[in-house]
C-alpha angles and dihedrals in degrees: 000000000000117000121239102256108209105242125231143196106211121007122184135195141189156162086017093149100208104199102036126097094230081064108112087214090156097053102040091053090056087058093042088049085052097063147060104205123188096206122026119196123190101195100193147298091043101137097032091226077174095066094028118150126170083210081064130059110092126202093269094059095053079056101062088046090055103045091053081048099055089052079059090042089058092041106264111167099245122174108195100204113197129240144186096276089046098040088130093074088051084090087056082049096138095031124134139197111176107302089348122100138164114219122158090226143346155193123222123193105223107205116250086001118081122245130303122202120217127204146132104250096225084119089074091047104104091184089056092049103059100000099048087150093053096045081046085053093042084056092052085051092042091050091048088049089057094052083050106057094043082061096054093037084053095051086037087052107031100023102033105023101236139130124267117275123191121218098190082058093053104056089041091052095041099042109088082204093053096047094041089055094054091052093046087046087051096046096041092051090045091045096063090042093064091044092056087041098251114167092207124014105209112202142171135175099084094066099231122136106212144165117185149119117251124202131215128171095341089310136107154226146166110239110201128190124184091204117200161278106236097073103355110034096214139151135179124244137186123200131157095347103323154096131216133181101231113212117200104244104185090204086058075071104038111119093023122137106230108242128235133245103233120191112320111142098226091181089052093056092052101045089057097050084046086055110041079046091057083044087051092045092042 
C-alpha cells in the first residue's frame, strides 16, 4: 500500500553537497519520498563538484539523484540554479532536458502572488570572489569538522547519554565576523530584491534557514533561505499562498516502509545529460 505524499507547490533545495560525508543523503530521501511537489527548485551546490571522488558517493547519495530525477522524468518543472560547489555547470546555464533545466538565477511569477528571485548567494561571498583557494580549503575544514562532530554527537548520545551539539553552530553563533557577515549577506540580498520590485528574494550558501521581512528605505521584502543539509536539515515550500521553512523531524519517518526505487534507468539518464553536455561544448 502506497503512502499519501503531501502535495506542494513549490519546493526548494540547497547546499545539499552530494558527495561529501558531512551530506545527510539518508535523511533528506525519506522526506523527498514524503512529497509530491509541482516546482522543484535546486538552488545551488547540490552535487559538491568541489569535494567530488569517485571513491565517494554511497548508495544514499545516487538516490537522491534518482528520485529528483523520476519528478523530471514525469515532467515536474525542476530549475537546477547553480551555486559555488557546482560552478562548473554555470558554462551549460540555459541548457534543457525535458522539464529540467540549469539557469544561474531566476524570477517566477507566482501567480497572485508577486515575483520571487531565486539565486545562490556565492556573489556576495568576498572570499569567493578573490580567495577562491582559501574558500575550497575552508570547505575541506568545514567537511572534517562535520565528521567530527558526528563522532563526538554519536559517544554524547549513545555513550553518554546527551543531546547533539554542533560545533559549526556554535562558532557561527559565537563569532561577531561571522554573524555580522550573515546579516550583511541578508540585507544586501534583500536590498537588491526591493530595488528591482520582488516581492520575496530566495537564497542558499550560507546555510541559514531563515523566514522574515526585511526592511529598506521604508520599503519591504520576504528573505527566504533553504538552509542545508549538512547541519539543519532544512528546505523551503510553497503551498496555497504561503511559505514555510520545513525542518527534518526522524520520528516524522519512524514506522515507514522504505520505498523502493522501481525502474528508473539511472545510467540512462545519465548517459543522455553527458551527451547533450559534449553536443553544447562541441
Amino acid at each position: 500500500m502506497k503512502s499519501i505524499k503531501r502535495k506542494i507547490d513549490i519546493l526548494v533545495l540547497s547546499d545539499i553537497h552530494l558527495g561529501t560525508y558531512g551530506c545527510h543523503a539518508r535523511e533528506l530521501l525519506q522526506y523527498l519520498r514524503s512529497i509530491q511537489p509541482k516546482t522543484v527548485i535546486l538552488n545551488g551546490d547540490i552535487i559538491d563538484i568541489w569535494q567530488f571522488s569517485k571513491n565517494y558517493f554511497p548508495k544514499s547519495h545516487i538516490q537522491v539523484v534518482r528520485q529528483i530525477m523520476k519528478w523530471v522524468a514525469k515532467g515536474t518543472k525542476t530549475w537546477y540554479i547553480t551555486g559555488n560547489h557546482d560552478e562548473m555547470l554555470r558554462k551549460f546555464a540555459g541548457f534543457k532536458l525535458g522539464s529540467l533545466q540549469i539557469v544561474n538565477k531566476l524570477v517566477l511569477d507566482i501567480p497572485g502572488d508577486g515575483k520571487a528571485w531565486f539565486f545562490h548567494g556565492d556573489v556576495f561571498d568576498v572570499t569567493m570572489q578573490h580567495s577562491k583557494w582559501l574558500a575550497k580549503l575552508g570547505a575541506i575544514g568545514y567537511d572534517t569538522l562535520i565528521l567530527i562532530n558526528r563522532l563526538t554527537n554519536f559517544i554524547s548520545e549513545n555513550i553518554l547519554k546527551r543531546g547533539k551539539l554542533s560545533f559549526s553552530k556554535k562558532i557561527k553563533n559565537s563569532v561577531k565576523s561571522a554573524v555580522k557577515f550573515i546579516n550583511d549577506f541578508e540585507k544586501t540580498a534583500a536590498g537588491i530584491g526591493i530595488a528591482n520590485g520582488y516581492e520575496y528574494v530566495v537564497c542558499g550558501h550560507i546555510h541559514q534557514p531563515e523566514i522574515r521581512p526585511i526592511t529598506e528605505h521604508e520599503k519591504s521584502i520576504l528573505y527566504l533561505n533553504s538552509g542545508d543539509w549538512i547541519e539543519n536539515l532544512t528546505a523551503l515550500e510553497y503551498s496555497g499562498g504561503k511559505w514555510t521553512l520545513y525542518k527534518y523531524e526522524e520520528k516524522e519517518f519512524e514506522g515507514m516502509v522504505p520505498e523502493q526505487d522501481g525502474n528508473l534507468n539511472t545510467k540512462q539518464l545519465f548517459t543522455d545529460l553527458l551527451a547533450e553536455f559534449n553536443l553544447m561544448q562541441a
